[in-house]
NUGU-853458 format. One record per residue (C-alpha): residue number from 1; residue in one letter; x, z, y. Coordinates in pm, 1 decimal. Layout:
! residues N
<NUM, 'a', <X, Z, Y>>
...
END
This chain:
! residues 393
<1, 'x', <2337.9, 757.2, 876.2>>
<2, 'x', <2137.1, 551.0, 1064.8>>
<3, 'x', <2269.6, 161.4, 976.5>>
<4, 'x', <1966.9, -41.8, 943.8>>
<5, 'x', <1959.6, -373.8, 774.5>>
<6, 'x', <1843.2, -682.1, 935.6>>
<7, 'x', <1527.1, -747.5, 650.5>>
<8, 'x', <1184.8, -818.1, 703.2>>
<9, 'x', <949.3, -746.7, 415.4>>
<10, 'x', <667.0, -995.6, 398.3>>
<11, 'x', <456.7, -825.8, 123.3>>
<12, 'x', <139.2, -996.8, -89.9>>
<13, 'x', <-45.7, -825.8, -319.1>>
<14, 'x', <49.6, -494.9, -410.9>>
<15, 'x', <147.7, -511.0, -784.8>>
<16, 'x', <379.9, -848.4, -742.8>>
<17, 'x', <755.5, -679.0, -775.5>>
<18, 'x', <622.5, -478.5, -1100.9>>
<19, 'x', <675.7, -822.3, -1330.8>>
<20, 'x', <1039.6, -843.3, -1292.5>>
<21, 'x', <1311.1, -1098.6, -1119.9>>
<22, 'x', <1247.5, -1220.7, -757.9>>
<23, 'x', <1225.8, -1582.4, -617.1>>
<24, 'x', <1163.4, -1703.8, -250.2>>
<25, 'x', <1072.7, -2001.7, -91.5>>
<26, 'x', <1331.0, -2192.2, 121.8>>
<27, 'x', <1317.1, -2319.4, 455.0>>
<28, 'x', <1429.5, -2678.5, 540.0>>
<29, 'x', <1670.5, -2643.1, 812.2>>
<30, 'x', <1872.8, -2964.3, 891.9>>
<31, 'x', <2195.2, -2964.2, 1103.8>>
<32, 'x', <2290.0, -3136.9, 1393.7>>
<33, 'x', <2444.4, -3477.9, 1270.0>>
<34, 'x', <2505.7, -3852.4, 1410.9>>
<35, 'x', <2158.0, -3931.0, 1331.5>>
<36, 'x', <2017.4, -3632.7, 1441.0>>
<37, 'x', <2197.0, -3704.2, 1768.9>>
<38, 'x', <2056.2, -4064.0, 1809.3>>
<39, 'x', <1725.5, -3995.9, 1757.7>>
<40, 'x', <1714.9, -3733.2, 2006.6>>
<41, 'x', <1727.5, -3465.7, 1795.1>>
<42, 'x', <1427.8, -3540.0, 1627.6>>
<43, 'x', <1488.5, -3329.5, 1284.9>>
<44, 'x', <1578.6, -3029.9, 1497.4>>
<45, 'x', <1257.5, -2959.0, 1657.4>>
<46, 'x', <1076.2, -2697.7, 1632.1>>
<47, 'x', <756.7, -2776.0, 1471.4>>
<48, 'x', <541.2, -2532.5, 1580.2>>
<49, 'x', <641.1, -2628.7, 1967.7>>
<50, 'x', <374.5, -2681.6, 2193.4>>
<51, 'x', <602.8, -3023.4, 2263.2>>
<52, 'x', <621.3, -3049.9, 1873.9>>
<53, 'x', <395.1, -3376.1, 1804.6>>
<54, 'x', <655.0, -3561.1, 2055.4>>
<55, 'x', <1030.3, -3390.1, 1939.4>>
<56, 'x', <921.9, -3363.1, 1603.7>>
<57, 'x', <657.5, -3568.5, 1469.4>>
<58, 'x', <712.2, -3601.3, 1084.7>>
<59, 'x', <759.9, -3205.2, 1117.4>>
<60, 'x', <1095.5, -3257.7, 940.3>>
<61, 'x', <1215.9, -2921.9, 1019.4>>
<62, 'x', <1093.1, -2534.9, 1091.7>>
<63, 'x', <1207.0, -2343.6, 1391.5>>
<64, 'x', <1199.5, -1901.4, 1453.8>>
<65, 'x', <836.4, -1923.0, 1550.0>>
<66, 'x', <706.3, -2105.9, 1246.0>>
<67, 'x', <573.2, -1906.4, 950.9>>
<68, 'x', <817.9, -1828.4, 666.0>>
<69, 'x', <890.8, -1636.1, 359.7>>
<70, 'x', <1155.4, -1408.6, 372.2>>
<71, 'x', <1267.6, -1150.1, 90.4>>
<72, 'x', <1395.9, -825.7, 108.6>>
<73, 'x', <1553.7, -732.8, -178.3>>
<74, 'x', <1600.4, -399.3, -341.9>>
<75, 'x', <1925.1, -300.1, -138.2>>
<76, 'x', <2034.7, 44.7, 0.0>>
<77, 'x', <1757.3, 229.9, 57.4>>
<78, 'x', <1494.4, -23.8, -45.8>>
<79, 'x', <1408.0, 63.8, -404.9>>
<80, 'x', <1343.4, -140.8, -687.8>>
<81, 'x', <1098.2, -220.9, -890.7>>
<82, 'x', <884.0, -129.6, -658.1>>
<83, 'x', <532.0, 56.5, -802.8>>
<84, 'x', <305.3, 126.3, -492.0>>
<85, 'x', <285.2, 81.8, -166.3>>
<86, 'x', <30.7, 95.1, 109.7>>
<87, 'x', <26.9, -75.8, 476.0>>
<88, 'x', <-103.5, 42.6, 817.0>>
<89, 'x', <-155.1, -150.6, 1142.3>>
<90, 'x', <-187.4, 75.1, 1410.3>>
<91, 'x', <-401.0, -30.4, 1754.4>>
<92, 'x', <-228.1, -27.0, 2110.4>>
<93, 'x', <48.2, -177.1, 2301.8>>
<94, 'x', <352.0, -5.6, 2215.7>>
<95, 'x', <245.4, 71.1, 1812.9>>
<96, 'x', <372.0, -83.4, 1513.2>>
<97, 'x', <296.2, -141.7, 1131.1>>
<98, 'x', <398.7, 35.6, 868.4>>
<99, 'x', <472.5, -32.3, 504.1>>
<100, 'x', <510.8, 256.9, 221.1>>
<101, 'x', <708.9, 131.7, -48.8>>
<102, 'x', <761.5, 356.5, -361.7>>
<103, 'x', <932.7, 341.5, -636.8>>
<104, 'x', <896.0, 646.0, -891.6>>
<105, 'x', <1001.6, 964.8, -702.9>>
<106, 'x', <1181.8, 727.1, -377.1>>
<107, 'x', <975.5, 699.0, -92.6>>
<108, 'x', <1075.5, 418.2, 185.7>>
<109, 'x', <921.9, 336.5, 539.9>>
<110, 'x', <939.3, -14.1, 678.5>>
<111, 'x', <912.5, 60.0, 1036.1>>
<112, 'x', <943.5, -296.2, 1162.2>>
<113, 'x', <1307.4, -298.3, 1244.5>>
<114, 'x', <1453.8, -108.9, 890.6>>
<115, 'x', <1401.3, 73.6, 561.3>>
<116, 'x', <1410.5, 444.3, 604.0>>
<117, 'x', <1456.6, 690.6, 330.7>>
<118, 'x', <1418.4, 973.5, 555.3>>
<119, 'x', <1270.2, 1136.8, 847.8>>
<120, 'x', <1453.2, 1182.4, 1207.7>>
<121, 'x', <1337.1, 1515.6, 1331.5>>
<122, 'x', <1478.6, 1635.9, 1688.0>>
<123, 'x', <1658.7, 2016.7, 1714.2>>
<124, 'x', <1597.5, 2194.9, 2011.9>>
<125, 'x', <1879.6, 2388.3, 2213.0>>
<126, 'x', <1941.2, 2691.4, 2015.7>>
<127, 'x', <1767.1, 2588.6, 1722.8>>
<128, 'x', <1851.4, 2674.0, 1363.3>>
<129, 'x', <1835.2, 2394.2, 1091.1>>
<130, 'x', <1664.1, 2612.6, 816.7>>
<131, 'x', <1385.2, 2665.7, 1092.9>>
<132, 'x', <1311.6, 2312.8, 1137.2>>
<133, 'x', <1348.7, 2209.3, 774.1>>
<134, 'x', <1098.1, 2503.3, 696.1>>
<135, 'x', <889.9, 2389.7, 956.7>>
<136, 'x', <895.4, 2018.4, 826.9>>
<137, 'x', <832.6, 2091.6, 442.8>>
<138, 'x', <525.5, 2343.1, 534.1>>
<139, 'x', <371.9, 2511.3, 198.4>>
<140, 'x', <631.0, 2274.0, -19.0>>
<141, 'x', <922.4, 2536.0, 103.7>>
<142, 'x', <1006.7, 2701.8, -178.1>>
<143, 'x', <990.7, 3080.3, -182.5>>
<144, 'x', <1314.9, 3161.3, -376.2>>
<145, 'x', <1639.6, 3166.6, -196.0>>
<146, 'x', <1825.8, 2960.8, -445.7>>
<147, 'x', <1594.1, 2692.6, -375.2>>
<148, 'x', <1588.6, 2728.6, -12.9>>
<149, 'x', <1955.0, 2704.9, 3.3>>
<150, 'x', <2007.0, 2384.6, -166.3>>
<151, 'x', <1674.6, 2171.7, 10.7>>
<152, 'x', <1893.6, 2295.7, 331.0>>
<153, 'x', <2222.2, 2156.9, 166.0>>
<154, 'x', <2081.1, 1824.6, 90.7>>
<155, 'x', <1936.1, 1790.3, 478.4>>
<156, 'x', <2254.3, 1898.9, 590.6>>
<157, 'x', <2477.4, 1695.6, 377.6>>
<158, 'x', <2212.1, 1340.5, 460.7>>
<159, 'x', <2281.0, 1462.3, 862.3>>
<160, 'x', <2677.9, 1444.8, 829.8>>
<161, 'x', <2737.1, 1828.0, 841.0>>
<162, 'x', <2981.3, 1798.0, 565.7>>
<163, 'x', <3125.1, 2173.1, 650.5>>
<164, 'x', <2954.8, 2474.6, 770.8>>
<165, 'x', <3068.7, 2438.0, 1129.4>>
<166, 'x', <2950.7, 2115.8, 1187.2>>
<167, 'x', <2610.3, 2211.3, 1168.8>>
<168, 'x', <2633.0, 2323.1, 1534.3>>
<169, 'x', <2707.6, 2023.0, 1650.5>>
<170, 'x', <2421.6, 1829.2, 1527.0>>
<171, 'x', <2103.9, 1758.2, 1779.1>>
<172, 'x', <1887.9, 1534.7, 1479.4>>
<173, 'x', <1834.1, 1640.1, 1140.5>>
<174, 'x', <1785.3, 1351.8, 876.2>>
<175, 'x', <1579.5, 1471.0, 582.5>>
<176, 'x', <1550.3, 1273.8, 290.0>>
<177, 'x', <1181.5, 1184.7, 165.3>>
<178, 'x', <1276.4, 1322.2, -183.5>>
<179, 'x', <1287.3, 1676.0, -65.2>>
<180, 'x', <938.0, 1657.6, -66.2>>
<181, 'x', <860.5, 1426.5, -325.5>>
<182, 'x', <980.4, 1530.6, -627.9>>
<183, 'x', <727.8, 1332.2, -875.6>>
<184, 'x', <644.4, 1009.8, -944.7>>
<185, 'x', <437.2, 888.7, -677.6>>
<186, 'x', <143.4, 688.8, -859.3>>
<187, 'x', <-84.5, 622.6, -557.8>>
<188, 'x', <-9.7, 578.4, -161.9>>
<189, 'x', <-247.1, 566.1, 161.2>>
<190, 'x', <-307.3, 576.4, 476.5>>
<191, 'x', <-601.8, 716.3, 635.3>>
<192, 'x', <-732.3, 626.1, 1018.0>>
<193, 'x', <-570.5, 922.3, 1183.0>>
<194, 'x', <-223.0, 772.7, 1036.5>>
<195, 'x', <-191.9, 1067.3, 821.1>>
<196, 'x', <44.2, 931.3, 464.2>>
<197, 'x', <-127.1, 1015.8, 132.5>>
<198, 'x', <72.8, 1037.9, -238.8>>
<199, 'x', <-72.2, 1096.5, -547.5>>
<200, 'x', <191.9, 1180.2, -811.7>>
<201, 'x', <180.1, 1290.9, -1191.8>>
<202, 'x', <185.0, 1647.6, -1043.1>>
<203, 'x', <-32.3, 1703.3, -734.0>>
<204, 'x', <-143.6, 1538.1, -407.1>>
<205, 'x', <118.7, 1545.2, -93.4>>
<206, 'x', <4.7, 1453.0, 303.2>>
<207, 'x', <268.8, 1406.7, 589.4>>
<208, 'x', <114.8, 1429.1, 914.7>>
<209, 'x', <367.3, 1348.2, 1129.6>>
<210, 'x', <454.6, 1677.7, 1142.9>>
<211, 'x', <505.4, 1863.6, 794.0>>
<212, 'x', <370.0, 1797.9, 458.5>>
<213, 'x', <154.4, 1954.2, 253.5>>
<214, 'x', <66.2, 1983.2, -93.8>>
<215, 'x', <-278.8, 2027.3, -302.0>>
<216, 'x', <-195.2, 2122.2, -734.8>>
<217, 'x', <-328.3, 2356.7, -996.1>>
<218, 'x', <-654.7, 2474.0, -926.5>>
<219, 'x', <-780.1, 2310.2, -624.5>>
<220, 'x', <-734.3, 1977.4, -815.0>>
<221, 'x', <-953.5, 1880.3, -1135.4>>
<222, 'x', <-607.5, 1726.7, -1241.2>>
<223, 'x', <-233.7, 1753.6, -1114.6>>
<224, 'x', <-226.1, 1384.8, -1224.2>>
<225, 'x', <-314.5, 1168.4, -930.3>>
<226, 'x', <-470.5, 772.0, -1035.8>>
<227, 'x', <-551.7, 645.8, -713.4>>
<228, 'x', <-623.1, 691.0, -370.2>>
<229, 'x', <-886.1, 532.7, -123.1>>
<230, 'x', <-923.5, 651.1, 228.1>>
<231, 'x', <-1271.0, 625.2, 373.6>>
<232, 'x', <-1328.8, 756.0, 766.7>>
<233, 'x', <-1179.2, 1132.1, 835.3>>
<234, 'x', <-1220.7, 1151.5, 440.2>>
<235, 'x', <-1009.2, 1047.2, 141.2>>
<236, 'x', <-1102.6, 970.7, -219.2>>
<237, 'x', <-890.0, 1130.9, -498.8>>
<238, 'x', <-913.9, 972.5, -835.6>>
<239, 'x', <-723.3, 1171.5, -1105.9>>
<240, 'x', <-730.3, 1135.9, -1500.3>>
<241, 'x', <-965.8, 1409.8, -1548.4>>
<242, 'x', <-1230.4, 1333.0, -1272.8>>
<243, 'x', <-1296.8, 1250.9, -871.7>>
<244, 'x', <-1315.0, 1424.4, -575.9>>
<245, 'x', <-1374.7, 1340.6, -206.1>>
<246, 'x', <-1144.5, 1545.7, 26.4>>
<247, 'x', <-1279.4, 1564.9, 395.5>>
<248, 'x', <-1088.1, 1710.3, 668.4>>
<249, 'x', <-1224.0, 1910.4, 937.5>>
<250, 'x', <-978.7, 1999.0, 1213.8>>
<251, 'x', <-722.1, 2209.9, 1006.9>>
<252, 'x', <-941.4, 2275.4, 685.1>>
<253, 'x', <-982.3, 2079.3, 372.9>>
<254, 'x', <-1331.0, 2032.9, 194.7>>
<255, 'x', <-1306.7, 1919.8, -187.9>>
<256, 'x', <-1590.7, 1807.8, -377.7>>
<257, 'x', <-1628.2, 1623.4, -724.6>>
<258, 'x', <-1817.6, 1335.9, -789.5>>
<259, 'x', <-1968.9, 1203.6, -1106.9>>
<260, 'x', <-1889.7, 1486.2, -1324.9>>
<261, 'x', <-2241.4, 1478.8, -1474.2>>
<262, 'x', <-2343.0, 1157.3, -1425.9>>
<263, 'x', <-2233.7, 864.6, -1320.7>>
<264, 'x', <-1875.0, 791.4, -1425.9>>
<265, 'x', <-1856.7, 664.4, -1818.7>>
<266, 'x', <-1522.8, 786.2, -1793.5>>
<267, 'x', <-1349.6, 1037.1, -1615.5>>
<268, 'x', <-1041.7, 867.7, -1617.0>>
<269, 'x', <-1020.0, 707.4, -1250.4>>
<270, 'x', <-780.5, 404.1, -1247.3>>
<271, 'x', <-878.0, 219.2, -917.0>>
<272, 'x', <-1096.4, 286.1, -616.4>>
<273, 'x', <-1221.6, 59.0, -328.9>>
<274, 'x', <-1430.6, 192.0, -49.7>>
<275, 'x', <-1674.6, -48.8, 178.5>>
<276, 'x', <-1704.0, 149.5, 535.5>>
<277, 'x', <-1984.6, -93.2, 660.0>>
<278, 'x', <-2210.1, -9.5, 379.8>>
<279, 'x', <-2085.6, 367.7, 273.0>>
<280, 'x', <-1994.8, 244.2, -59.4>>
<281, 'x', <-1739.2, 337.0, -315.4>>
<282, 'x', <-1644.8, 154.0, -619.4>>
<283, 'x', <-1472.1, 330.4, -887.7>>
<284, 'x', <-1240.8, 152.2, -1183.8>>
<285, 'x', <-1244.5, 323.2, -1523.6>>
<286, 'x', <-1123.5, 252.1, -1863.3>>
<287, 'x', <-1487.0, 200.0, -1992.8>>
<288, 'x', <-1632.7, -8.7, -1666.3>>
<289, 'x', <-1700.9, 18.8, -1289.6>>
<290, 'x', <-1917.2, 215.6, -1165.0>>
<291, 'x', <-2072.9, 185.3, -766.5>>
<292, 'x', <-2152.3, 511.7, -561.3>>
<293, 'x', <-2379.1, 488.1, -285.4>>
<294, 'x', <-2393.5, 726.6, -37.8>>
<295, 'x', <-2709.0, 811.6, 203.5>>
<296, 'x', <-2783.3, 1103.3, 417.4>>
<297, 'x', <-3053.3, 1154.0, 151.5>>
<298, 'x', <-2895.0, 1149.6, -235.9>>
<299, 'x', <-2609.5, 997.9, -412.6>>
<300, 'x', <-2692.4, 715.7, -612.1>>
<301, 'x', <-2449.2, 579.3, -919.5>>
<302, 'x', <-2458.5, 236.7, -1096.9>>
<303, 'x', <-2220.0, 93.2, -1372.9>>
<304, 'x', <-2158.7, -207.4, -1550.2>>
<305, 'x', <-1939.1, -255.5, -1837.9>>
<306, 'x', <-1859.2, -633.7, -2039.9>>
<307, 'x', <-2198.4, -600.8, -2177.8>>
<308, 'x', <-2330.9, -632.3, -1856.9>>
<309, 'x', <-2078.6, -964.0, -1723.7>>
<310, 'x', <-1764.6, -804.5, -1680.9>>
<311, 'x', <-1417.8, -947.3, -1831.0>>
<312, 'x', <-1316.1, -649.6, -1952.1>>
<313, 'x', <-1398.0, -272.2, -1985.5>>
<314, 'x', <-1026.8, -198.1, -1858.9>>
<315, 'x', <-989.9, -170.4, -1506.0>>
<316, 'x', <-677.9, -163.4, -1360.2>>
<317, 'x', <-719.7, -266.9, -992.7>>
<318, 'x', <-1050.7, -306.5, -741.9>>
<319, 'x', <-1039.3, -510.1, -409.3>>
<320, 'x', <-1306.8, -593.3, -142.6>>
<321, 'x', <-1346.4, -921.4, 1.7>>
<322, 'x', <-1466.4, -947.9, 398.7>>
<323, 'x', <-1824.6, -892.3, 291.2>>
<324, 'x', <-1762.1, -600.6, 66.1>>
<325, 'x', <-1772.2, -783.0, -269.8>>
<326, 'x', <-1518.3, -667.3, -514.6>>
<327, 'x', <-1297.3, -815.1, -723.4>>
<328, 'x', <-1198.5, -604.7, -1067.1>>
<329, 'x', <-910.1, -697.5, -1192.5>>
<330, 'x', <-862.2, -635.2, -1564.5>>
<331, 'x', <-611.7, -721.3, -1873.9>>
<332, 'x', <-766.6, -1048.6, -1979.6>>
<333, 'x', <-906.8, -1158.0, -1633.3>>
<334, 'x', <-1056.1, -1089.8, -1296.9>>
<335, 'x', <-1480.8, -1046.5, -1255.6>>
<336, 'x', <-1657.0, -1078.6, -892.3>>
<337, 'x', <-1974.7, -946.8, -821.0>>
<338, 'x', <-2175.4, -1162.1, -558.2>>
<339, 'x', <-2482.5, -935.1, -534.6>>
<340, 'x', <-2640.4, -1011.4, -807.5>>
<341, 'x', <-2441.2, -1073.9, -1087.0>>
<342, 'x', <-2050.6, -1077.7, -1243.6>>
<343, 'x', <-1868.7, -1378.1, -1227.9>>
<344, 'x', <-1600.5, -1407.5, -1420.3>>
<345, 'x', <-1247.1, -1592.8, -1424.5>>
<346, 'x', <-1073.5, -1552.3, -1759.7>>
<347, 'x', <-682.1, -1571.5, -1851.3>>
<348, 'x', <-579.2, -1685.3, -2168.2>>
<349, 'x', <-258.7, -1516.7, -2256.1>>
<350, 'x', <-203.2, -1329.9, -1918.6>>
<351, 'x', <-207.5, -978.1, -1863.5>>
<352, 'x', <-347.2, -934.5, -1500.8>>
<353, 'x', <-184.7, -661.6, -1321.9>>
<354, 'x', <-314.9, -642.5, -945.1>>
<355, 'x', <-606.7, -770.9, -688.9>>
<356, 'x', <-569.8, -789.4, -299.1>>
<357, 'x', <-799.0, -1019.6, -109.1>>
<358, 'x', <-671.9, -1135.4, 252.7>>
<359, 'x', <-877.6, -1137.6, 604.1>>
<360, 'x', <-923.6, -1565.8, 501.9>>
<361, 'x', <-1146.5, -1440.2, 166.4>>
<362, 'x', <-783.1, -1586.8, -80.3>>
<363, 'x', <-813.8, -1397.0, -383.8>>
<364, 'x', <-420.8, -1290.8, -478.2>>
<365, 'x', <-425.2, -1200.2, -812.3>>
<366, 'x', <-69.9, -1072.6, -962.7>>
<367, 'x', <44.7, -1088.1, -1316.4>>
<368, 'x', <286.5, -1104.1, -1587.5>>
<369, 'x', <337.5, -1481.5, -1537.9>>
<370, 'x', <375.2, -1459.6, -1145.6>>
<371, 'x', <103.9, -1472.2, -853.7>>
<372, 'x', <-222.1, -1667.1, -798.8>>
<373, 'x', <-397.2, -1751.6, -527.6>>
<374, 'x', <-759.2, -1843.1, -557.4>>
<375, 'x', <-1023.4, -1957.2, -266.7>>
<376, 'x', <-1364.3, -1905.5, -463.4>>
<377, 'x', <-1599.4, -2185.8, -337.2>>
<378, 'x', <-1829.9, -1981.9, -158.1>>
<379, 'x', <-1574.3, -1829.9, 68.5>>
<380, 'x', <-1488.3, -2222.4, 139.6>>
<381, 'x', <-1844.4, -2242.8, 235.5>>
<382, 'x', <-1816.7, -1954.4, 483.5>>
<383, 'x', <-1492.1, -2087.1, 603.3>>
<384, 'x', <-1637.9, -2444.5, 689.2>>
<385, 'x', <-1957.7, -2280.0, 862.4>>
<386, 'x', <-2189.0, -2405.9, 529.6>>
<387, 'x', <-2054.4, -2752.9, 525.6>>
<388, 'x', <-1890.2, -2780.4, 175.7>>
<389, 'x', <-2145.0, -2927.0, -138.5>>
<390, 'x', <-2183.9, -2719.8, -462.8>>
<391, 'x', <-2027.4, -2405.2, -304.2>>
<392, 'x', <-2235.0, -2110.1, -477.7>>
<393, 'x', <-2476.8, -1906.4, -260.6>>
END
């Protein structure tokens, strides 16, 4: 119940497992041999040793500590291919990262030592399992008894109580993460409070740490969740019929819409990127992006469409760059705005899937033909402290 596998999940740019078969990169490693014995070991070494430059030169060899691909492939509860995902890296001494990996309706954690599929949760002396399951699920616990029964089965049956009295023996409950996620999950994040966000194809789900909870019908424009963008104590909701900005305050939820009368092109939301430094949001559409601006005085929209120097209307995927600049990626190609205009990289014959942009400015662009990654000239500039020729301002 609670075998974890010995996998570590490097993972670049977030659309890279939805183009089919895997590779990885290998590691020289070179055994222990006559030569290697008379020249003192010298292939061996490791070569990110501090005594590296005098063991190991020619840096014939890597040892634990040097960097390394690794892959973790879609086994047990890893699943496969995988369609979104989000990452956290929480501050302090004894925290950890996390990585959300979904793949339709199967949620998994990465919690640095193992996938997880499901949630631990402690019983108290005395303690009934239907009270803590109830508990966990919060408004998702369905009001018919029917229903009730068999969420409580499938806990029961993931926490080895195979027959009834077993259940008394049992001081841990393991509940599987598709009790509460039932749809498709098309969107994942994580806010700054650590609270998990998932958009699906029927409603918007958070799990606190404590229970979930789930937003449909009504309070939504849409039941069909496009993307997600967290932004302070607030989140940014972008559905296929409109978007709205959900704030929290203490234990109430505040929705409002954006753009509905102005604005958007397109209420069709299919990627959004949010700047904290300069309160900015930048929304993807099938017609365009469009840039929201926020001041304690009025909202203020912009858009730009190929007309005005994109690549493409289509937007499929928006990242920010360390300065805030974002990079649209679209079908035919990717376009950057550096302030004052679009540049534009085009693809001939590749369908561009996915954008991320690392803390070192590398533009990771994912596709049907595999990965790129691309270190614009002016971010080689910035890198070098203004030293390279030709860069672009």
């Amino acid at each position: 119940m609670r075998a974890s596998h010995p996998f570590r999940l490097l993972l670049v740019a977030a659309s890279l497992a939805l183009a089919g078969g895997q590779s990885s990169i290998l590691t020289l490693v070179m055994p222990v041999g006559a030569r290697q014995l008379g020249m003192g070991e010298t292939s061996v070494g490791m070569s990110d040793d501090v005594f590296a430059p005098y063991w190991n030169p020619a840096g014939l060899a890597f040892g634990p500590l040097a960097d390394e691909w690794e892959l973790a492939r879609p086994i047990s509860k890893l699943p496969g291919p995988i369609g979104v995902m989000a990452a956290t890296r929480r501050t302090g001494l004894f925290s950890k990262g996390e990585v959300w990996v979904a793949s339709g309706n199967q949620l998994v954690r990465w919690d640095g030592k193992g996938w997880r599929n499901s949630q631990t949760i402690p019983l108290e002396t005395g303690e009934k399992a239907s009270t803590v399951v109830r508990r966990w699920l919060g408004n998702l616990w369905p009001n018919d008894t029917a229903g009730q029964r068999a969420i409580l089965d499938t806990v029961l049956h993931a926490s080895g109580a195979l027959r009834e009295q077993d259940e008394k023996d049992l001081v841990e409950l393991e509940s599987p993460f598709t009790v509460p996620v039932r749809d498709s999950v098309t969107a994942i994040a994580v806010d700054e409070t650590g609270k998990l966000w998932l958009g699906t194809v029927h409603g918007l789900l958070r799990w606190d740490g404590r229970s979930w909870k789930a937003w449909k019908d009504s309070t939504l424009v849409s039941d069909r969740i496009t993307a997600l963008a967290p932004s302070g104590a607030s989140i940014w909701v972008g559905t296929d019929k409109g978007l709205l900005r959900l704030k929290q305050r203490e234990n109430e939820v505040d929705f409002r819409r954006f753009g509905e009368s102005f604005g958007l092109a397109s209420q069709e939301i299919t990627a959004l990127a949010v700047d904290e430094k300069t309160r900015t949001l930048w929304v993807g559409t099938p017609v365009g992006v469009s840039r929201l601006e926020i001041t304690a005085q009025a909202s203020t929209w912009k858009q730009w469409r190929t007309a005005d120097g994109l690549v493409s209307d289509t937007v499929r995927a928006i990242a920010l760059d360390p300065d805030g600049g974002p990079w649209v990626a679209s079908p035919g190609g990717v376009s950057h705005w550096n302030g004052k205009l679009w540049e534009k990289l085009a693809f001939q014959g590749t369908d561009i899937r996915g954008i991320s942009v690392d803390r070192k400015r590398n533009v990771w662009i994912a596709s049907d033909k595999g990965a790129w990654k691309y270190l614009p000239l002016s971010a080689q500039k910035k890198e070098a402290g203004g030293k390279i020729d030709g860069a672009p301002q």
